[in-house]
N, C-alpha and C positions, 0 to 999 in steps of 0.2 A: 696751811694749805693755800694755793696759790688761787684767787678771787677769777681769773679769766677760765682754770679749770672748772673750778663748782658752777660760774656762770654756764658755763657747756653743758655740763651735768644736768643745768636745772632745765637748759633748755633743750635740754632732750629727752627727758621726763616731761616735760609739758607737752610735746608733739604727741609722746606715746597717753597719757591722759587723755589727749583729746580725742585721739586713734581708738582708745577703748571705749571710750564713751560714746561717741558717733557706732561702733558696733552694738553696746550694749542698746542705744537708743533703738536702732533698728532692728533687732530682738526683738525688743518690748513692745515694737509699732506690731511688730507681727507674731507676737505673743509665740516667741519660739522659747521650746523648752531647752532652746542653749543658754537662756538667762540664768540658768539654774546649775547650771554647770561650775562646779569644787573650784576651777581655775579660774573663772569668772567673777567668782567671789573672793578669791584672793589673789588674783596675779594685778589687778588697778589698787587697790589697796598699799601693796607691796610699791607698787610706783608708787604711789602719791605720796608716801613716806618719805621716800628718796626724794622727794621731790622738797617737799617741805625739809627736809635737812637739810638739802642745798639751798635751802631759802635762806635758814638760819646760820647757818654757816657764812653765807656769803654777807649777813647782816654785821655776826662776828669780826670778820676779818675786816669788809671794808668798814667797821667801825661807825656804820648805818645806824641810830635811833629813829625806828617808825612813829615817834610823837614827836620828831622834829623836820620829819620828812609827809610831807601829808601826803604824795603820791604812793609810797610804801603803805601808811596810814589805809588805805582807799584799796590797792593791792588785796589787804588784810578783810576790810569789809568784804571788799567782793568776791574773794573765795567763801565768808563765811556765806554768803549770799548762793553762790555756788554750789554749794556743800546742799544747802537745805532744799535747792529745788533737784538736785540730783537725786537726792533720796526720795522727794515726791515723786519724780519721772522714773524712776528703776524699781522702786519698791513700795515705797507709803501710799500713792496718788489711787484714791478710790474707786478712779474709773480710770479708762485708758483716756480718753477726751482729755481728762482731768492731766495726765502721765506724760501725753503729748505735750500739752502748753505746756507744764513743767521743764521738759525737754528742749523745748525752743527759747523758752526765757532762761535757763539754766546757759546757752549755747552763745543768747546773746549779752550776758554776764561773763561767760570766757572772752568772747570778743573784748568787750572793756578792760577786762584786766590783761587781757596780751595789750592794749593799745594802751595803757599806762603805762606798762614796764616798757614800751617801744616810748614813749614823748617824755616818762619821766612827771606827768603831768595829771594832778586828781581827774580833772576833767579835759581831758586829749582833744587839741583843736581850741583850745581857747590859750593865750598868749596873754 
């Protein structure tokens, strides 16, 4: 598979990622009962799959090791990072107070990891 395709791919699952997230966010600011909604619960799932396959794949092909690449390395943290405050802010988080920060720290975690994969760089702005 050709590496400039899946890069497309991944970068157009990451626009729709962020797209569902920022709706699901604001749901849950305003406790709408479309959180709860069948397709809500599986159509971002369904991306983010795709999404991480296009990761791995493109690791595949371009013959990428994330233990020799520390910006992929850091990538990897910070979705797992991502991952964990998402589920605070859409569903674990015990208060909404609590759901929100989640929500805004979750958002500025995607921020970093889009600004790695744009410098290539663990930490983006330092040279």
């Amino acid at each position: 598979m050709d590496y400039a395709l899946l890069r497309g791919l991944h970068a157009v699952t990451v626009v729709i990622t962020l797209l569902l997230f920022l709706l699901r966010g604001f749901w849950m600011m305003r406790e709408s009962p479309r959180l709860r909604e069948r397709w809500v619960r599986v159509v971002p799932h369904m991306n983010d799959s795709l999404l991480l396959l296009a990761a791995i794949a493109m690791l595949v092909v371009g013959g990428l090791n994330p233990m020799q690449q520390p910006w992929i390395l850091a990538k990897i943290v910070g979705l797992l990072a991502y991952i964990g405050l998402g589920t605070i802010a859409l569903k674990r988080g015990a208060t909404r107070a609590l759901r929100i920060k989640a929500f805004i720290a979750a958002l500025g975690v995607f921020a970093y990891i889009v600004a790695v994969a744009v410098t290539k760089q663990a930490v983006p702005g330092m040279s």
